[in-house]
C-alpha positions as CSV (number, residue, x, y, z in Angstrom):
1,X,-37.2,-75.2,6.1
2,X,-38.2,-71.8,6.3
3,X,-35.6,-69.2,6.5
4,X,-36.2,-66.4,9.0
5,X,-36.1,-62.9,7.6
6,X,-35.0,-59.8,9.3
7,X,-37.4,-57.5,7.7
8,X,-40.1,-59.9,9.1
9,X,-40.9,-59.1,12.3
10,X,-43.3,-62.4,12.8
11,X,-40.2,-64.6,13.6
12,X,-38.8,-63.2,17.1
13,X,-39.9,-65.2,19.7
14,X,-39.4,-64.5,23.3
15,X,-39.7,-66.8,26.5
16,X,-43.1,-65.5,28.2
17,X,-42.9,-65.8,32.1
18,X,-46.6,-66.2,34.1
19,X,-45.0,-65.2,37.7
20,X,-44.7,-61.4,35.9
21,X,-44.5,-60.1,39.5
22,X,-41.7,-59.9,42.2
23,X,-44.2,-60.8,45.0
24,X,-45.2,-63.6,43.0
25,X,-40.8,-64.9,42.9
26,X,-40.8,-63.7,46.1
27,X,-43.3,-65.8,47.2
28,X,-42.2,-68.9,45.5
29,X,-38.6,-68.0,47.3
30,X,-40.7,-68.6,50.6
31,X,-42.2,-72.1,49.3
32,X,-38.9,-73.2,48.6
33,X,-39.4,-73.3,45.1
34,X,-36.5,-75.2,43.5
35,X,-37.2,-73.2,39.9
36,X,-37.2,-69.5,42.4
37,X,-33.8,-70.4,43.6
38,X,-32.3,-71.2,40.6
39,X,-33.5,-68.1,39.4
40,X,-32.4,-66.6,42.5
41,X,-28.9,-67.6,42.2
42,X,-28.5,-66.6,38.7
43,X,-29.7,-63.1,39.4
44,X,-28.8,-62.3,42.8
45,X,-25.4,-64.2,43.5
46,X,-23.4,-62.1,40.9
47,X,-25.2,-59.1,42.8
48,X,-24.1,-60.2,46.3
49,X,-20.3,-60.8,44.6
50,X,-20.2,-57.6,43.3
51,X,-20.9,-55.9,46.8
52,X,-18.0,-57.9,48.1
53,X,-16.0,-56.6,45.7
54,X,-16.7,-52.9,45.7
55,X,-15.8,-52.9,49.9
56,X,-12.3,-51.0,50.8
57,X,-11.3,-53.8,52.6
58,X,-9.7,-56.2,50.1
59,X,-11.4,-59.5,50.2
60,X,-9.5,-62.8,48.8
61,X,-11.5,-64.7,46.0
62,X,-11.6,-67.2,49.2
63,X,-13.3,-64.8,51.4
64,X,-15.5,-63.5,49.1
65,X,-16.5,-67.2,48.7
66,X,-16.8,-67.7,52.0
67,X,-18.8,-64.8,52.5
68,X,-21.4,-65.9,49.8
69,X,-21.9,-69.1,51.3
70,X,-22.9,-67.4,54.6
71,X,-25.1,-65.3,53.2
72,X,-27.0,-67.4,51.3
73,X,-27.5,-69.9,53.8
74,X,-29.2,-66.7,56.0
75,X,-31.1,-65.9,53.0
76,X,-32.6,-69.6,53.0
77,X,-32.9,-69.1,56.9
78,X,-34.6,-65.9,56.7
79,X,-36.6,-65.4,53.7
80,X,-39.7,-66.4,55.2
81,X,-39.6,-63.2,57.4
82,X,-39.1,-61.4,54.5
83,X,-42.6,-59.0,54.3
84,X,-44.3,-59.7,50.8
85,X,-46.5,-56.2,51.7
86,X,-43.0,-54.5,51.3
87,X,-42.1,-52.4,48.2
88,X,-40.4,-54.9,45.4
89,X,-37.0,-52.9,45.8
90,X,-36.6,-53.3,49.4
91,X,-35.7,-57.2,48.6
92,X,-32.4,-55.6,47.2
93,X,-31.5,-53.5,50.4
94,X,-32.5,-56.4,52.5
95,X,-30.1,-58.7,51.0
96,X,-27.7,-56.1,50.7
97,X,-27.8,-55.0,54.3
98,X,-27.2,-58.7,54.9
99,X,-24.3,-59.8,52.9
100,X,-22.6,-56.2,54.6
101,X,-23.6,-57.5,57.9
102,X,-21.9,-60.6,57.0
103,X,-18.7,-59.1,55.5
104,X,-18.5,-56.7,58.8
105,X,-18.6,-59.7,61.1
106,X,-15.9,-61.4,58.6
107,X,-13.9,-58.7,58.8
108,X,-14.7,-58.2,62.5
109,X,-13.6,-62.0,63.2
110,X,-10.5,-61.4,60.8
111,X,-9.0,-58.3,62.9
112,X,-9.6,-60.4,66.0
113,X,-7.2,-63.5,64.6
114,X,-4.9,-60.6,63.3
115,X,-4.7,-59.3,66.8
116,X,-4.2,-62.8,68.4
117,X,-1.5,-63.6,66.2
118,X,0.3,-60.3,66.2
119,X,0.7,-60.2,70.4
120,X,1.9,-64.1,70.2
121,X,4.4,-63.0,68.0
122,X,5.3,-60.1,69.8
123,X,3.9,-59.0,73.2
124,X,4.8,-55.4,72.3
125,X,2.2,-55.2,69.9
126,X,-0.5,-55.2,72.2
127,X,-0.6,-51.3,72.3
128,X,-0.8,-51.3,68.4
129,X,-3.9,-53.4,67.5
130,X,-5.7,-54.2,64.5
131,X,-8.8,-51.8,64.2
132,X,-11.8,-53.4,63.1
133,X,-13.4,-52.2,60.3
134,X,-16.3,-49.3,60.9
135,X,-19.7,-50.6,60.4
136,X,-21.2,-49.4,57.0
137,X,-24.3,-47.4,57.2
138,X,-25.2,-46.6,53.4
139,X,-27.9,-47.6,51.7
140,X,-28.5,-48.8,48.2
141,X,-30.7,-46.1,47.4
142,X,-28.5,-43.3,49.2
143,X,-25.3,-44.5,47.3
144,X,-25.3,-43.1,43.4
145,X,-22.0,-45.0,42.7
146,X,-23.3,-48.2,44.1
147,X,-26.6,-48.0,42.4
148,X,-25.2,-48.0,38.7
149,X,-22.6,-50.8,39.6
150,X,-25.9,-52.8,41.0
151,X,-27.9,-51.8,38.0
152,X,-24.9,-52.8,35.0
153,X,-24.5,-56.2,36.9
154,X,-28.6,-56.7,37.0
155,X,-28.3,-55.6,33.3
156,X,-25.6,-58.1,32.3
157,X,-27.7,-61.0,34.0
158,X,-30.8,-59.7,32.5
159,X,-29.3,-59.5,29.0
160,X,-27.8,-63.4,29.6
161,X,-30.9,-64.6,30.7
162,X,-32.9,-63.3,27.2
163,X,-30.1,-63.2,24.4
164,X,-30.6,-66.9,23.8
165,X,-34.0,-65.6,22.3
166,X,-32.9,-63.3,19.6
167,X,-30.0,-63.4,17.3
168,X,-27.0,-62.0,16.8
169,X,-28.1,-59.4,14.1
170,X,-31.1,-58.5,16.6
171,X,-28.1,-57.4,19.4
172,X,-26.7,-55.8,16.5
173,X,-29.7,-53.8,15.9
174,X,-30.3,-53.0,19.0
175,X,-26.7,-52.2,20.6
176,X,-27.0,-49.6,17.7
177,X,-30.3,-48.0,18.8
178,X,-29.9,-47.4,22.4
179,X,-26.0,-47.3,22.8
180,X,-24.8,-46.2,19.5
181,X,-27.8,-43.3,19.2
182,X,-28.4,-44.1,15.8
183,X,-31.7,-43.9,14.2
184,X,-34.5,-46.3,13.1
185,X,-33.3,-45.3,9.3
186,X,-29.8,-45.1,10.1
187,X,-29.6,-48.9,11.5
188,X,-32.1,-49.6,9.0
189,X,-29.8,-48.8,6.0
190,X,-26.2,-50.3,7.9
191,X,-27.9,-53.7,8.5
192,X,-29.7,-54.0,5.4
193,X,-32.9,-53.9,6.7
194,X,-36.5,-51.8,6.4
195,X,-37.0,-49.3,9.5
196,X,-40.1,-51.1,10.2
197,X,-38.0,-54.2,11.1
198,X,-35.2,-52.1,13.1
199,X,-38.3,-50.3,15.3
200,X,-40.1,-53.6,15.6
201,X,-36.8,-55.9,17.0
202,X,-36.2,-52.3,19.7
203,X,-39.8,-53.2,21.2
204,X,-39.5,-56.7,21.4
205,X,-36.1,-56.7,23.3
206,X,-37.3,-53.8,25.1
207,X,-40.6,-55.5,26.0
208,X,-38.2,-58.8,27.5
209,X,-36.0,-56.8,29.7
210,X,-38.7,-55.2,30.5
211,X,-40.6,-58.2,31.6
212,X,-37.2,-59.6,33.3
213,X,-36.6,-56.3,35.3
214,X,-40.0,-56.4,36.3
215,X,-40.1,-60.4,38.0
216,X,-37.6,-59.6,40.4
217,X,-39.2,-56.1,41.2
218,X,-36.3,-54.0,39.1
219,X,-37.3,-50.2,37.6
220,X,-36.1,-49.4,34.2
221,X,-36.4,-46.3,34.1
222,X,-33.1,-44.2,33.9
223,X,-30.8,-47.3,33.2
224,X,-27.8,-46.9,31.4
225,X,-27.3,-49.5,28.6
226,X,-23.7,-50.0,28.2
227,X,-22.5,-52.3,24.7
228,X,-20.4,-54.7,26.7
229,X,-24.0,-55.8,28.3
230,X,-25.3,-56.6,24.5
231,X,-22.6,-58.7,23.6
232,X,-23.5,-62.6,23.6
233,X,-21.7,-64.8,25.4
234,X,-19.8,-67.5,24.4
């Protein structure tokens, strides 16, 4: 058998993809594609999670549940409405705008029971009712704090998706690069490995995240790579 050498940089191998495009998955969404949806729920349910988690309302695992189910079951109902002429990143605020339109009418419904019960219980409550909550009008793009949540949790299903494809050393490598700050020679010299090797393993995971980011229409540029997103999962 031969045995794979790090200072060899013939050996990594990564999963190429032929739908390269996010009109092309977006498309396939459309058709129904069993394969789209999978991907689909891999990438986009821990997405729609973490905007039910970020509201100020507090939302029981339940709920939240509850909530996802909903929304995916509009997505299915809607998605071939959804404009393929459209720029790749509006698919994010489109399903974002969705799932908030859910949790609203959730909440909406929620204050209503609240309300119900309160006045059966007692009558004098009816002057002190449950507000609803106030309809959210930010957009992904318009909301710095909720843009680097979306992008770390894109990140960790990116990094998931691909890490399968290199080795642990290879993370190592890596992690050490573009989190750490180190250089080419630095890493080089702390893994035991020529600078040629270290530069080549950087392009190649690069060049997959790359290619992940760019099926579901996602810009790299400006993302923050934090280390817990590098470390493989068990």
């Amino acid at each position: 058998m031969t045995q794979l050498n790090d200072n060899d940089s013939s050996y990594f191998p990564y999963r190429a993809r032929v739908d390269q495009t996010s009109t092309m998955f977006l498309a396939r969404l459309q058709d129904h594609s069993s394969e789209a949806w999978d991907d689909f729920m891999e990438f986009y349910v821990p997405l729609i999670q973490y905007w039910c988690r970020r509201k100020k309302a507090r939302l029981t695992r339940a709920e939240r549940q509850d909530i996802l189910q909903d929304v995916l079951q509009k997505v299915s109902a809607s998605i071939g409405k959804f404009d393929l002429s459209r720029e790749a990143r509006s698919f994010r605020g489109w399903l974002r705008r969705i799932t908030e339109n859910r949790i609203y009418d959730y909440l909406q419904e929620k204050a209503k029971d609240e309300n119900a019960v309160r006045l059966c219980s007692n009558p004098a409550h009816l002057d002190i009712p449950v507000l609803p909550p106030e309809r959210s009008e930010s957009d992904a793009g318009t909301d710095p704090e909720c843009e680097a949540g979306e992008q770390r949790v894109l990140l960790k299903r990116v990094v998931s998706r691909i890490q399968t494809e290199f080795r642990e050393k290879s993370w190592e490598v890596f992690r050490l690069l573009l989190v750490a700050d180190k250089t080419s020679s630095e890493v080089a010299e702390e893994m035991r490995m020529t600078p040629a090797a270290v530069r080549q393993i950087r392009s190649r995971i690069l060049k997959r995240i790359r290619e992940e980011y760019a099926q579901f229409g996602i810009d790299t540029d400006g993302l923050e790579l934090p280390p817990e997103s590098f470390k493989p999962e068990i």
